[in-house]
C-alpha positions in Angstrom: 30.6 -24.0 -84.4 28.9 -27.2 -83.2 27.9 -26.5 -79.4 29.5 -29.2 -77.4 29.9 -28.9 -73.9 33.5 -27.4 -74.6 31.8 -24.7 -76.1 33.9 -21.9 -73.6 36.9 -23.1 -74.6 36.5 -23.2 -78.8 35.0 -19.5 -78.0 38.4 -18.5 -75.9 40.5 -20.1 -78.8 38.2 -18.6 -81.6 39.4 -17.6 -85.3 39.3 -14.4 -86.7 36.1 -13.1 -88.0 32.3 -14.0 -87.3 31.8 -17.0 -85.1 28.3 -18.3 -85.0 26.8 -20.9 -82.2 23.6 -22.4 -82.8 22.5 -23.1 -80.5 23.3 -22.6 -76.8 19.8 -24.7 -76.2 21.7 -27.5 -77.2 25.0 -26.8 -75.5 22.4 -26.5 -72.5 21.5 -29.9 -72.8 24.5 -31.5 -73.6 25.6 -30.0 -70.4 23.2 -31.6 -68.2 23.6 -34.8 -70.0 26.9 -34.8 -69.5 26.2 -34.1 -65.6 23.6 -36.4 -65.5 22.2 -33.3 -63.7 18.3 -33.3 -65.0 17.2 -34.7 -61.1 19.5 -32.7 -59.5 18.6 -29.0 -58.2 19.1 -25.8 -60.0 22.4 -24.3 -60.0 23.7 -27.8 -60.2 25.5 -26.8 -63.7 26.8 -23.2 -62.4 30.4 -23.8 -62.9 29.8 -24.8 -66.7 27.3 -21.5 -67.6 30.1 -19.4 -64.9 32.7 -20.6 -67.8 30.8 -20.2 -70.5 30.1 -16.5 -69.8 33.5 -15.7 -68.8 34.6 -17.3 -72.2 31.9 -14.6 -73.6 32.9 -11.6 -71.8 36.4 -12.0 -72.9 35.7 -12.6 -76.6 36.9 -9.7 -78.5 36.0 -11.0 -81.6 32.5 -11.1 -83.4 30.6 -13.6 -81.6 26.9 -14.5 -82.4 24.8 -16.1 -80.0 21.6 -18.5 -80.9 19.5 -18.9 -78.3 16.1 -20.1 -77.0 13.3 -17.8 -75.6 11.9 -20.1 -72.7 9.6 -17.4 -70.8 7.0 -16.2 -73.2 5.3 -19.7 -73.3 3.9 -22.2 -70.7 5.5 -23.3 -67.8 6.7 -27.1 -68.6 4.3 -29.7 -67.1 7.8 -31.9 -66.5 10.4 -31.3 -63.9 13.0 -31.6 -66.4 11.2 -29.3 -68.7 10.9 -26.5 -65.9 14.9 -27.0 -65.2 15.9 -26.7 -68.8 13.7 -23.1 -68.7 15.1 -22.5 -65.4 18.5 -22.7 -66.6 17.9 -21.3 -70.0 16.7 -18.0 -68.8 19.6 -18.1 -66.5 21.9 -18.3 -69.1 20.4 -15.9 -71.1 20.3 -13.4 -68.2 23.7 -13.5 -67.5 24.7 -13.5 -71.3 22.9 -10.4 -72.2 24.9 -8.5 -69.5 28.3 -9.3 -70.3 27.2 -9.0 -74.2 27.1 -5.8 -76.4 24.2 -6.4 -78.6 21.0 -8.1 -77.4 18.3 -8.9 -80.4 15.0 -10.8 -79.9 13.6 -12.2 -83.2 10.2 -13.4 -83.2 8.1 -14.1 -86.7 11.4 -13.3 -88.1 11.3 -9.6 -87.4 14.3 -8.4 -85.0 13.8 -6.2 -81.8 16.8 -4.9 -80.1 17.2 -5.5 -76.5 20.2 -4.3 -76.0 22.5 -1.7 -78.3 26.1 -1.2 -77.8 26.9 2.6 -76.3 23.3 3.1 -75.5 22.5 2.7 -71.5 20.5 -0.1 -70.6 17.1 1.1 -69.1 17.2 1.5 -65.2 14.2 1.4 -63.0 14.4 4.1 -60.7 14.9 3.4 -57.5 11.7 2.8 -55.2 11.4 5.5 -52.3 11.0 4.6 -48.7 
């Protein structure tokens, strides 16, 4: 599916089997277009990626994910460039915890993040 900024609702009213969005970078900034939000502060678009999880978490169909790895590069030299990262890494954040599956692909090989019915690693807690 083509990832407009109604992208929680065509999730909520998906159609049985596999749906694929590539790529929630684009839905990103389609969002802040929409908002006209690229001078604004972060956390300006909340509501929409609060909407767009929730549409995620309730998904019980098969639901794949396409997204961008912002963190594992430079920092942007542009303001707009550090928001889209900013809200990016947000996104993905709060995505991987409501999702079952997490997978990183760089060079084309896969590295699961995240496996359904395996416990997340925990740090321990710090002692006084």
């Amino acid at each position: 599916m083509e990832a407009t900024t109604n992208l929680p609702q065509l999730i909520v009213d998906e159609t049985p089997g596999v749906t694929l969005v590539d790529d929630l970078g684009t839905w990103l900034t389609h969002t802040i277009d929409d908002r006209s939000a690229w001078d604004s502060p972060r956390g300006t678009i909340a509501a929409e990626i609060d909407a767009l999880v929730d549409a995620v978490a309730q998904c019980t169909g098969t639901l794949l994910l396409v997204t961008p790895e912002v963190g594992l590069s430079v920092i942007p030299h542009t303001r707009a460039g550090r928001l889209f990262q900013d809200e990016i890494g947000i996104l993905n954040s709060r995505l991987a915890e409501v999702c079952d599956d997490v997978v990183l692909v760089v060079a084309g090989l896969p590295l699961a993040l995240k496996c359904a019915g395996v416990p997340p690693f925990r740090k321990a807690e710090q002692q006084p």
